[in-house]
N, C-alpha and C positions, 0 to 999 in steps of 0.2 A: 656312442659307439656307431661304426659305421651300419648303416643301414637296418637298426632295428626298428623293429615295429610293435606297435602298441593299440590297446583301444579297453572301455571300459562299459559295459554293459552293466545298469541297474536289472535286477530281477524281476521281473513284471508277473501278475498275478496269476495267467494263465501259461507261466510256465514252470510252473512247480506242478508237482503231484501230489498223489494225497497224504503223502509226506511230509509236505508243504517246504518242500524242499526241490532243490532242481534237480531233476534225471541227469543221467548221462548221456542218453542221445541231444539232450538237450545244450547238455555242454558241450558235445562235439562241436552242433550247427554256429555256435560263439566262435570257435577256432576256425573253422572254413570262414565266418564272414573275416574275421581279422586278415587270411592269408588273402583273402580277395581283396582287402584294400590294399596289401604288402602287391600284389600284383596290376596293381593300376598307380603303383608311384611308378613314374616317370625313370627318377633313378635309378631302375633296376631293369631298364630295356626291352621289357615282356611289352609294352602298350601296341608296340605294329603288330608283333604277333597275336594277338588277341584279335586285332580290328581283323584281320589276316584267317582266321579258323581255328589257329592253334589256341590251345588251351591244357591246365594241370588236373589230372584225375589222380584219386588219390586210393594208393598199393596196400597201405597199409595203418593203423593209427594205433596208439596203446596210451591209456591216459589211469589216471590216479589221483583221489582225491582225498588228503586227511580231513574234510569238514564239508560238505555240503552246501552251496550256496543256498539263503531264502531270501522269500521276498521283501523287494526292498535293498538286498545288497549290493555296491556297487563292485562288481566283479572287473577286476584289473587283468588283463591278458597281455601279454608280451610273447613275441615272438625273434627266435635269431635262427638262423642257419648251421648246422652242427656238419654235415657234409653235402659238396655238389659233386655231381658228376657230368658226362656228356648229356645225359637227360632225368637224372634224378635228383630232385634234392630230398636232403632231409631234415625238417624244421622240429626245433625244440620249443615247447610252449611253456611259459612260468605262470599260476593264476595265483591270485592274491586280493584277501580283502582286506580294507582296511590296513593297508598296509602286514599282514600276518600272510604268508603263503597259505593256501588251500591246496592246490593242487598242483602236476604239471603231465607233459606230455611228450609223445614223440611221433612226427607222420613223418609218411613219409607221398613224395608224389613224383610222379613223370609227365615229361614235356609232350605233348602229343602234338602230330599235327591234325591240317582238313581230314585228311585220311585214317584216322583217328590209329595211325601208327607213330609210333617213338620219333620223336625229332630231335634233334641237338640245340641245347636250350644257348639264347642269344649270348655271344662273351661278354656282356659286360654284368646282366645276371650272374654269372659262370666266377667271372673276376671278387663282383663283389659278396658273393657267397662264400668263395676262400677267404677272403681277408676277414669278414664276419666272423667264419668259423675257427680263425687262427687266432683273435682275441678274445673269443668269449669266454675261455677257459671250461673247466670240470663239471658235468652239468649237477651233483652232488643227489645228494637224499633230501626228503623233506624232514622237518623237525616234526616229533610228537606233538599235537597239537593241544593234549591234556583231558581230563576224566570229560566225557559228554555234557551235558547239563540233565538232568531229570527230564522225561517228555510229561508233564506233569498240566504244561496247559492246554485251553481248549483253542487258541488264540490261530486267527487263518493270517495272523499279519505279522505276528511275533514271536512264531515255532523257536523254540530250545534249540540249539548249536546240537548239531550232529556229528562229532567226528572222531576216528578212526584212527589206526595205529599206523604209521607207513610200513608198505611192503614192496615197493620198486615199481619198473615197470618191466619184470621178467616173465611174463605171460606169454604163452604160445597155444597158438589157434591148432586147429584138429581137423582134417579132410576127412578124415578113416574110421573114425570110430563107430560103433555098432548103437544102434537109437534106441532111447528107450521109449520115446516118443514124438510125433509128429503132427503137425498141423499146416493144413493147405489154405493161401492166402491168392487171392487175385491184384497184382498191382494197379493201383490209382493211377491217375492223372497227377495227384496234388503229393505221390509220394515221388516225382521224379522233378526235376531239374532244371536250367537253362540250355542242359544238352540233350535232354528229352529222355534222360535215363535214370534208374534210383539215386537218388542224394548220398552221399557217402553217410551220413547222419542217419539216411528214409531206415538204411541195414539193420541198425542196432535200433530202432525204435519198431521193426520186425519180430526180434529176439526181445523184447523186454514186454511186447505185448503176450507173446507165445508165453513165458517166464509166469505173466500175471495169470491168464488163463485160465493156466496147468496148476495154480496153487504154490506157485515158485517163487511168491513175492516176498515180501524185506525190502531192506536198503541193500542198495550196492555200490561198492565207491571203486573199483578197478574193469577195467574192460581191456581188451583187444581184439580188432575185428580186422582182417586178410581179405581182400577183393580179388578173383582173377579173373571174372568178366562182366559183365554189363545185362541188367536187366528193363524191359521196357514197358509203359503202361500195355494193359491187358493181358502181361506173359502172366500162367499161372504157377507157383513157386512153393513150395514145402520146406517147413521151418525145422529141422530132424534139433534134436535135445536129447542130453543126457546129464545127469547127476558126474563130477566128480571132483577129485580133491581141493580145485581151483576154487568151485564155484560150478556152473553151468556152461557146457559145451556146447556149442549150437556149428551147425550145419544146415546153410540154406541152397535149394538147386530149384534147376528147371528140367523136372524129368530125370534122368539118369548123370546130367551136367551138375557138376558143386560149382557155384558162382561166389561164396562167400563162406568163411568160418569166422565162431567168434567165440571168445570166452568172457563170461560176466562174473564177477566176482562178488562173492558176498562178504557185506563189512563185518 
């Protein structure tokens, strides 16, 4: 197909948790590397813009997973383009082990330029983003993936299949809501970026540490996290949480500013 992208990540040890299965921040950071190699193919006319300033920050992401990667497996990610616009696109992610879907996804990004405002992304990106998204067809449901396995062993290398029922990716993030609790975090150095700002990834591994903290843990196999501006090593930031139907609502700011919302779902 024209211009899809692909790539395959084994699981390595220290990126599981003590689930011994891989997080979800963790599988975001898997998708941001694949669209960074989707944006250094030649093919798709981003390479002068890049050398140039311009660069993809990413608006929004929502992901789902019926089985949890562990370690050891080789995680297949695919990527194609579902719609482009003057400066957004939006990439649909398919994950798959062993040939069996696990997961998938949907981001969405804008083109920015030096001035870190919206730019009109190159035509032939533009070109081949339409014809991508004119054959890939329906992006569909995932299949049941069948009963768990027992967690019945002690094993840090051979954890029992984790997986969960599908439920779409129909989650919506929350500006508004009233908190039932909160925690103040100072940003890193090592939670920010090539662009000197949070990792779209750094966000939800924000909320999943806040989650653990609070007594909020489990597995969670659905997310969706909403950015509307940018944070930078030493801003200080408050993680605001609430209990509800979804799962976990989170709201993170700088002072009186919301920078991010997110919803974590429990499997």
């Amino acid at each position: 197909m024209i211009g899809d992208f692909a790539r395959t990540n084994v699981i390595r040890g220290y990126e599981v948790d003590a689930s011994r299965t891989t997080p979800l921040p963790v599988v975001f950071s898997f998708l941001e590397q694949l669209r960074w190699e989707w944006m250094t193919d030649p093919a798709w006319g981003l390479q002068d813009g890049l050398h140039d300033g311009y660069f993809f920050v990413v608006r929004r992401q929502v992901l789902e997973l019926v089985e949890r990667p562990r370690f050891g497996d080789a995680l297949h990610i695919t990527g194609t383009i579902e719609t482009v616009g003057r400066s957004q696109i939006v990439v649909r992610h398919r994950l798959s082990v062993d040939g069996r879907p696990v997961g998938h996804a949907r981001v969405t990004g804008v083109w920015l330029g030096p001035n870190r405002r919206l730019a009109r992304l190159p035509d032939t990106a533009r070109e081949l983003g339409r014809l991508q998204a004119a054959q890939d067809g329906p992006f569909g449901e995932l299949p049941h993936p069948g009963p768990a396995e027992a967690d019945a062993s002690p094993s840090f290398i051979a954890a029992p299949r984790q997986l969960f029922a599908p439920r779409g990716l129909d989650l919506e993030p929350d500006y508004t809501f009233e908190a039932e609790g909160s925690r103040e975090l100072v940003v890193r150095p090592s939670d920010c970026d090539v662009f000197e700002h949070v990792n779209a990834s750094s966000w939800l591994h924000f909320c999943d540490d806040v989650r653990k903290l609070e007594g909020l843990g489990g597995l969670t196999n659905r997310a969706v996290i909403d950015y509307r501006n940018e944070a930078l090593a030493g801003d200080r930031l408050a993680v605001d949480w609430r209990r509800s139907g979804d799962g976990l609502v989170f709201r993170i700011r700088r002072g009186d500013e919301a920078l991010c919302a997110a919803v974590v779902a429990p499997a």
